[in-house]
C-alpha positions in Angstrom: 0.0 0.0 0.0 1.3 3.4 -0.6 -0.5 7.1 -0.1 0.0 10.5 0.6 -2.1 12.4 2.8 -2.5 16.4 3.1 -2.9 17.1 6.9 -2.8 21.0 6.2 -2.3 22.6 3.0 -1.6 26.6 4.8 1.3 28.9 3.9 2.6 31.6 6.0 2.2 32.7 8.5 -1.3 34.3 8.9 -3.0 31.4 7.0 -1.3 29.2 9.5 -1.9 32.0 12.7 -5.4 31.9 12.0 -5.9 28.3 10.7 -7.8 29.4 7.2 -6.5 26.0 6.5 -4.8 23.5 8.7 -1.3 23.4 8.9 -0.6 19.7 9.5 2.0 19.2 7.0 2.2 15.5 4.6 1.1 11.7 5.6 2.9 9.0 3.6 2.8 6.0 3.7 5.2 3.7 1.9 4.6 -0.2 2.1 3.9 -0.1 5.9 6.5 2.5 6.2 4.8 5.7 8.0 6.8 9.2 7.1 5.3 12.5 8.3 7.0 15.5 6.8 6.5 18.8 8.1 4.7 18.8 11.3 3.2 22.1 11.6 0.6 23.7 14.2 -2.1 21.2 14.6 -0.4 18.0 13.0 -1.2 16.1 16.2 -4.8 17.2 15.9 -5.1 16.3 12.1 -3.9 12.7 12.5 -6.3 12.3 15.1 -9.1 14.0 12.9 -8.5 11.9 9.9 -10.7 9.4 8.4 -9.1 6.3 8.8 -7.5 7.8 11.4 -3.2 7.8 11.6 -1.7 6.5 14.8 1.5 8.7 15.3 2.9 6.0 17.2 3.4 4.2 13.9 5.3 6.5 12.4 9.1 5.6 11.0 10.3 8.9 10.3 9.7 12.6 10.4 11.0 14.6 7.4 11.5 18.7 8.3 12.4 20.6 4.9 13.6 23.7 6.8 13.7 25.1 10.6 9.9 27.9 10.4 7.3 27.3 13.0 4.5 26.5 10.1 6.5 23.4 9.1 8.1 21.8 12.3 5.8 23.4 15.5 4.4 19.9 16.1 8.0 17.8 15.5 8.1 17.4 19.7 5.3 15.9 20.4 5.5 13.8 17.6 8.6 12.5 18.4 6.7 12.0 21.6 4.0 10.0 19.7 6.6 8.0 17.7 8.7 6.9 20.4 5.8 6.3 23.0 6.7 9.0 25.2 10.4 8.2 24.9 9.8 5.1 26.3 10.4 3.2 22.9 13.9 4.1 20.7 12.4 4.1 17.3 12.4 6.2 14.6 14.5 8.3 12.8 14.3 12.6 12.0 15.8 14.3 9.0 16.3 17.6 9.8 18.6 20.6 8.3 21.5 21.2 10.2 20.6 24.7 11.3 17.3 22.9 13.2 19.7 21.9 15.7 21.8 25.1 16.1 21.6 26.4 19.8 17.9 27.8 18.5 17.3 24.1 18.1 13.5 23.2 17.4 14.1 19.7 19.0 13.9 20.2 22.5 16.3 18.9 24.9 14.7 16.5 26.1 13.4 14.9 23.3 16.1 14.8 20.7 17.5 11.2 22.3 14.1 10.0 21.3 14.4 8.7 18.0 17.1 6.3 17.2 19.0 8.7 15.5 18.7 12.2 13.9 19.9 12.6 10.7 21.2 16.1 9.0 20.0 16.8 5.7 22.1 18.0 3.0 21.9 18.7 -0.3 21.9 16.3 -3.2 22.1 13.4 -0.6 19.8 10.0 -0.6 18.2 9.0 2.5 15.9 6.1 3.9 14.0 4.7 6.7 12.3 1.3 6.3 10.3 0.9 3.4 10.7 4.8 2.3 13.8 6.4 0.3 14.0 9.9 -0.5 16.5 12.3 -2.2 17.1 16.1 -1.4 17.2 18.9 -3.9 20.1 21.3 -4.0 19.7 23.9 -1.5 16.6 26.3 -2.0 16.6 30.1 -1.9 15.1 30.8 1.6 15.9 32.6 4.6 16.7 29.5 6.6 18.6 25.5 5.0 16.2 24.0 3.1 15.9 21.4 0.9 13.0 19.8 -1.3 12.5 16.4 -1.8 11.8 13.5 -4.5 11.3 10.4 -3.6 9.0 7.1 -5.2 5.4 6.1 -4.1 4.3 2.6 -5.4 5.9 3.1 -9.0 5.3 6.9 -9.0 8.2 9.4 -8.8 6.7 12.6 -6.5 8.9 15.9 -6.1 8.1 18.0 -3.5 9.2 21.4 -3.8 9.1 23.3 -0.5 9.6 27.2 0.4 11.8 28.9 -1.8 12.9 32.1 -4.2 12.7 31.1 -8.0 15.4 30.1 -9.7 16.1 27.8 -13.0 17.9 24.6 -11.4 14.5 23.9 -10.1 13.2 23.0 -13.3 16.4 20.3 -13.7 15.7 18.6 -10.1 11.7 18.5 -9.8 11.0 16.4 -13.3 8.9 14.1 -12.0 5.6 12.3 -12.5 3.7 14.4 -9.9 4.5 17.2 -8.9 3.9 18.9 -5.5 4.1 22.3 -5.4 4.0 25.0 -2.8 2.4 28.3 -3.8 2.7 30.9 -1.2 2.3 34.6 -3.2 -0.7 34.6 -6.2 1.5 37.9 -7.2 5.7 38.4 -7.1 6.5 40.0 -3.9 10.1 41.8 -4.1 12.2 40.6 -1.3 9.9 37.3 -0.9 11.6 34.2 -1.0 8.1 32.4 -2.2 7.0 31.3 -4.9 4.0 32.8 -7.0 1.8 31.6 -9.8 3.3 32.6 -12.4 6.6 30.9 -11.4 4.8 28.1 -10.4 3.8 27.9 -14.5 7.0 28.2 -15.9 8.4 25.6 -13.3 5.3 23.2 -14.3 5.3 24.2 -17.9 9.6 23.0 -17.7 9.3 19.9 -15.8 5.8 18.6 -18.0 4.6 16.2 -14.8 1.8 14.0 -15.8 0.0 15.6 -12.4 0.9 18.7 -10.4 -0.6 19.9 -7.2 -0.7 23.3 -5.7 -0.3 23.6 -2.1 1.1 25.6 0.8 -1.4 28.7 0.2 -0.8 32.5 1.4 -3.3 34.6 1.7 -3.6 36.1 -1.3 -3.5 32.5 -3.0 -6.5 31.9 -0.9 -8.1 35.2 -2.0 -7.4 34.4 -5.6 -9.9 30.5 -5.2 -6.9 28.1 -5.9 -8.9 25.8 -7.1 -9.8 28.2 -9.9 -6.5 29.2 -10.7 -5.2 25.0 -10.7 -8.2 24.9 -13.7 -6.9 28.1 -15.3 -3.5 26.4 -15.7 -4.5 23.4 -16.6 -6.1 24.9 -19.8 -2.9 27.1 -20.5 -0.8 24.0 -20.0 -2.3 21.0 -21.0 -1.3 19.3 -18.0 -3.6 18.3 -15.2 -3.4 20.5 -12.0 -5.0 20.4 -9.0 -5.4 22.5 -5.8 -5.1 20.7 -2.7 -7.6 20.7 0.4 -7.0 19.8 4.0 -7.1 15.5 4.2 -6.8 15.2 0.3 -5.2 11.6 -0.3 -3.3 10.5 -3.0 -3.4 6.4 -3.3 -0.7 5.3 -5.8 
């Protein structure tokens, strides 16, 4: 069996602040393998919520792309819920390097937890169990982070976290669906998000047989995204989506 699950499908901070959509971050599940990446505000809440609902305490691993609150606020108690309240070693976290500076979002007293943490770095393959993953070169964004492709069933996925434009995304994110975070509808000038109309060219360059938007600002949320997913999938020719809070992908 392999799926993905959207547990939130917010960007920034005010979509996240005032939960306009949940902030939960990805579900996957990978031949009995259980990866969550991203645990933002509420994640905890959203596996309980979900229909079937996912048992924390069978997760594997926990995948954070880059260090801000609306991607890793939940990673705690989730290591919590992984390892049984630290009472079972299991598990393994990938994490940038700078999430465990001496700002570290691990706490203390939960980073012996897992059985080991792992520093991300770019251009590297990774695994736990069942689930293998490689990260992108490093994006353009105020804190390390790195995007991800990895394989679900016989279905290469990129994801393609927070990050500035720029053209070596188009070489590293050809896959068959493609998972996109749109933060800005518009260009903002000292942003490092993308916006639509990047979004386009970077899905227009890497010709996915699927993309999904995700990861929505406010002003992507102003501007319906499920409106704008239709409007590029005319001017493309290639099915995109919006996704909602709980969307699954079964592959």
């Amino acid at each position: 069996m392999a799926f993905l699950k959207f547990l939130g499908t917010a960007g920034a901070r005010f979509v996240m602040i005032e939960q306009l959509r949940s902030s939960g971050g990805i579900w996957i599940c990978q031949k009995e393998t259980n990866v969550l990446i991203d645990p933002g505000p509420g994640s905890i809440v959203r596996c309980a919520a979900s229909r079937p609902r996912l048992n924390p305490t069978k997760l594997d691993g926990i995948i954070l792309t880059h260090r801000h609150l609306d991607h890793t606020n939940d990673v705690n108690v989730m290591i919590e819920a992984m390892t049984e309240g630290g009472f079972k070693k299991r598990g393994v976290v990938f994490c940038p390097a700078d999430a465990l500076n001496a700002d570290s979002i691990i706490l203390k007293h939960a980073v012996n937890f897992p059985e080991r943490i792992e520093i991300l770095e770019a251009n590297k393959d990774y695994a736990v169990g069942n689930f293998a993953f490689r990260t992108s070169m490093r994006h353009i964004h105020p804190v390390e982070t790195f995007g991800l492709k990895f394989t679900l069933g016989d279905t290469a996925v990129g994801l393609l976290t927070d990050t500035r434009f720029f053209k070596e995304l188009e070489d590293f994110y050809q896959t068959d669906i493609l998972i996109v975070s749109v933060v800005l509808f518009e260009p903002r000038p000292g942003i490092d998000h993308l916006c639509l109309d990047d979004v386009e060219e970077i899905i227009r360059a890497c010709k996915p047989k699927r993309a999904i938007l995700t990861h929505f600002g406010m002003s992507m949320l102003r501007a319906k995204p499920h409106i704008q997913a239709a409007s590029l999938t005319k001017r493309l020719g290639i099915p995109v989506e919006a996704a909602y809070d709980g969307m699954s992908l079964n592959l």
